[in-house]
C-alpha positions in Angstrom: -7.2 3.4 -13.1 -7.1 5.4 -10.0 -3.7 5.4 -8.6 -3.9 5.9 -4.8 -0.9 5.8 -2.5 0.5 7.1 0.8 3.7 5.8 1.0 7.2 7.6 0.9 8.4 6.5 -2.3 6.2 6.1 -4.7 8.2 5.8 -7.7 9.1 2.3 -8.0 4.7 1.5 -8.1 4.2 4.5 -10.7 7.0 2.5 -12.9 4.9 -0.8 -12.2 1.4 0.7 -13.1 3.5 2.6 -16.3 4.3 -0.8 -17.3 1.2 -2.0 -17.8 -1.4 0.7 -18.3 -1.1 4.1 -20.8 -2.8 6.2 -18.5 -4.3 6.5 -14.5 -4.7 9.3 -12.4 -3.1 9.3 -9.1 -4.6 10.0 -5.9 -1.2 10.8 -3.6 -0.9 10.9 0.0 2.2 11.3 2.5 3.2 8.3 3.9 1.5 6.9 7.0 -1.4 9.4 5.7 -4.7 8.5 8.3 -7.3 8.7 5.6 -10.6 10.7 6.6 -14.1 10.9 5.2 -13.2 13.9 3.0 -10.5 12.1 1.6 -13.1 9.7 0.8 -15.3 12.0 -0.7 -12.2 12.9 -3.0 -11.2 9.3 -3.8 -14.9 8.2 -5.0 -15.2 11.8 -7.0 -11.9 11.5 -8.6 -12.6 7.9 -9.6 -16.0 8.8 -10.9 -14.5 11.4 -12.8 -12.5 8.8 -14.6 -14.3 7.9 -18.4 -13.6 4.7 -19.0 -16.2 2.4 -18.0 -13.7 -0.2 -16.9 -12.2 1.2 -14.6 -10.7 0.4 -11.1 -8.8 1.9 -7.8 -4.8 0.2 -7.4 -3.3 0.7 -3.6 -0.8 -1.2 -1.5 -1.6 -3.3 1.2 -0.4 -0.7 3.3 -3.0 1.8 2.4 -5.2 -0.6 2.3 -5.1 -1.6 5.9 -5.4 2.7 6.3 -8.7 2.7 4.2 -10.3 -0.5 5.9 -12.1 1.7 8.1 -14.4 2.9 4.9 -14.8 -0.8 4.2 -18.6 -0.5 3.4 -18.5 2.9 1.7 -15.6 0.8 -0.7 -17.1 -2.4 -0.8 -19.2 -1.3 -4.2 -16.3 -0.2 -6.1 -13.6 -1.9 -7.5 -10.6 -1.6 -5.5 -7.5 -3.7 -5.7 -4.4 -3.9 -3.3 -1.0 -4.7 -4.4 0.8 -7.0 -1.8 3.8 -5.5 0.0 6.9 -7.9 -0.6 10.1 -7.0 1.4 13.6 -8.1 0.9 17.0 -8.0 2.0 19.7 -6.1 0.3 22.8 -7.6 0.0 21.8 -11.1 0.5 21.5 -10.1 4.5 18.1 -12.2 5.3 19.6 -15.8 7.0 21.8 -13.3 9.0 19.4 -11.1 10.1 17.0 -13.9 10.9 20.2 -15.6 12.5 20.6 -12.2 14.6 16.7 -12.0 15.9 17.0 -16.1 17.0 20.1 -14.9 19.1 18.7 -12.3 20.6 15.5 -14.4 21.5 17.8 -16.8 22.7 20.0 -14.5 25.0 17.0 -12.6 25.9 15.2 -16.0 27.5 18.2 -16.4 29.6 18.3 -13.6 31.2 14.6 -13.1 32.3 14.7 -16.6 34.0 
């Protein structure tokens, strides 16, 4: 597996992939990295430097939106995108839903 990431903490996906595969090679990026055609270049020859014949490239949705712009040079490979999931810490997500409705709210008011 060809682990490629640009995002700021990468960590917490390094544990995932650990979890479930004994080795990958990662490909890693600064976050908001803007992907060129040399990074390309690198991609495809680090994932055909891989062995194994089953083999495939693991980013996050949010790379993956980054990389769409290589769609036809990727579309013959076998790449795979993790969804991004968010969530609230301390149980904060009705209030800060509750928060954004006010605002829309208040906000209506006062441009009529």
């Amino acid at each position: 597996m060809l682990l490629l990431t640009g995002i700021a903490n990468p960590e917490p996906l390094k544990k995932l992939v650990e979890d479930y595969s004994k080795t990958y090679t990662l490909a890693q990026y600064t976050d908001h990295y803007i992907f060129t055609i040399d990074d390309l270049k690198d991609i495809t020859g680090r994932f055909e430097a891989i062995e194994s014949k089953e083999k495939i490239i693991l980013t996050t949705e949010k790379d993956a939106v980054r990389l769409a712009k290589f769609a036809s040079e990727l579309k013959e490979l076998p790449v795979y995108v993790i969804p991004v999931r968010h969530h609230f810490l301390f149980e904060e997500g009705k209030l800060f839903n509750e928060t954004v409705e006010t605002f829309i709210k208040n906000f209506k008011k006062l441009i009529k």
